[in-house]
C-alpha positions in Angstrom: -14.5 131.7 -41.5 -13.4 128.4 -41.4 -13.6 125.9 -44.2 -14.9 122.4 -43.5 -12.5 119.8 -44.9 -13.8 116.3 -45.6 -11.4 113.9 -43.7 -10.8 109.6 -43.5 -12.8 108.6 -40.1 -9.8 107.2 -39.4 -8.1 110.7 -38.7 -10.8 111.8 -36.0 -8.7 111.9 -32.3 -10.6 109.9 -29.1 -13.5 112.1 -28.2 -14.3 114.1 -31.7 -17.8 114.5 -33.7 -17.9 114.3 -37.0 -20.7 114.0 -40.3 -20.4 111.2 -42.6 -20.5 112.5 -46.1 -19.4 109.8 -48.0 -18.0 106.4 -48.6 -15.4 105.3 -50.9 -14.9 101.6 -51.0 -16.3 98.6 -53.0 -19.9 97.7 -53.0 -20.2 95.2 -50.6 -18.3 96.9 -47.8 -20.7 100.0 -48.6 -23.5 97.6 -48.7 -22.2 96.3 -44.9 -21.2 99.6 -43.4 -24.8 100.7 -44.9 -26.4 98.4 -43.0 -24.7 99.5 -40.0 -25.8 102.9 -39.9 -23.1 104.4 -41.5 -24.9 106.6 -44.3 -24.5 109.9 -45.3 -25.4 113.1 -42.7 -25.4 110.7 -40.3 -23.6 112.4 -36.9 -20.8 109.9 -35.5 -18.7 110.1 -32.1 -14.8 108.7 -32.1 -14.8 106.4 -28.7 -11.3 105.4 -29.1 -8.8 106.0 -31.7 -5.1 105.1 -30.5 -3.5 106.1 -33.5 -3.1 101.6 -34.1 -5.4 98.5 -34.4 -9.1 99.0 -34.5 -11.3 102.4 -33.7 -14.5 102.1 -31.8 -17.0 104.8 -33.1 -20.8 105.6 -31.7 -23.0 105.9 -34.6 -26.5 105.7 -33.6 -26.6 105.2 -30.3 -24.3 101.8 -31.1 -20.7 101.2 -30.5 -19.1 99.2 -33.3 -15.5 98.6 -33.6 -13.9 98.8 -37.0 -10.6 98.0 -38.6 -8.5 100.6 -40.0 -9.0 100.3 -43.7 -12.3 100.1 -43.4 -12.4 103.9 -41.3 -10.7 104.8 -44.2 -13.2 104.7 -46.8 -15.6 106.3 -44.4 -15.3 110.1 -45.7 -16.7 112.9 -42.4 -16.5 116.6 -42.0 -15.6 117.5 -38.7 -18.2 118.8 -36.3 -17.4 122.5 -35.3 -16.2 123.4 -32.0 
C-alpha cells in the first residue's frame, strides 16, 4: 500500500494531478490564492512546470500562472496513478 505524502505544488512535474490540502503562507496571500480557487480538496492539474520561473496550474477549469514561492506554500497530495 502506498502512503500519500503531502508535497509543495511546486514539486508536481508538467502533466500531474494533485489535492490541495493546505496552505502555509501569510494571511493575505491565503486570503488571494482563496479567492482564486485554491482551497482545500480542491483537485488541481500542473500545465507546465519547467523546473524555473513561473508554473501554470488548472484549478477549476482556469489556468492561472503563479510564481514559485507562492507554489510553495500551496501544500497537495498527489493524485494516485
Amino acid at each position: 500500500m502506498q502512503s500519500l505524502s503531502i508535497i509543495p505544488l511546486a514539486d508536481l512535474k508538467s502533466g500531474e494531478s494533485a489535492t490541495i490540502s493546505a496552505l502555509k503562507a501569510g494571511r493575505n496571500i491565503n486570503a488571494r490564492l482563496s479567492t482564486l480557487g485554491f482551497t482545500p480538496g480542491v483537485m488541481i492539474y500542473m500545465t507546465h512546470n519547467y523546473g524555473h520561473g513561473p508554473i501554470v496550474v488548472t484549478v477549476r477549469d482556469t489556468r492561472i500562472a503563479l510564481g514559485r514561492g507562492e507554489a510553495q506554500t500551496i501544500l497537495v497530495t498527489r493524485a494516485k496513478e
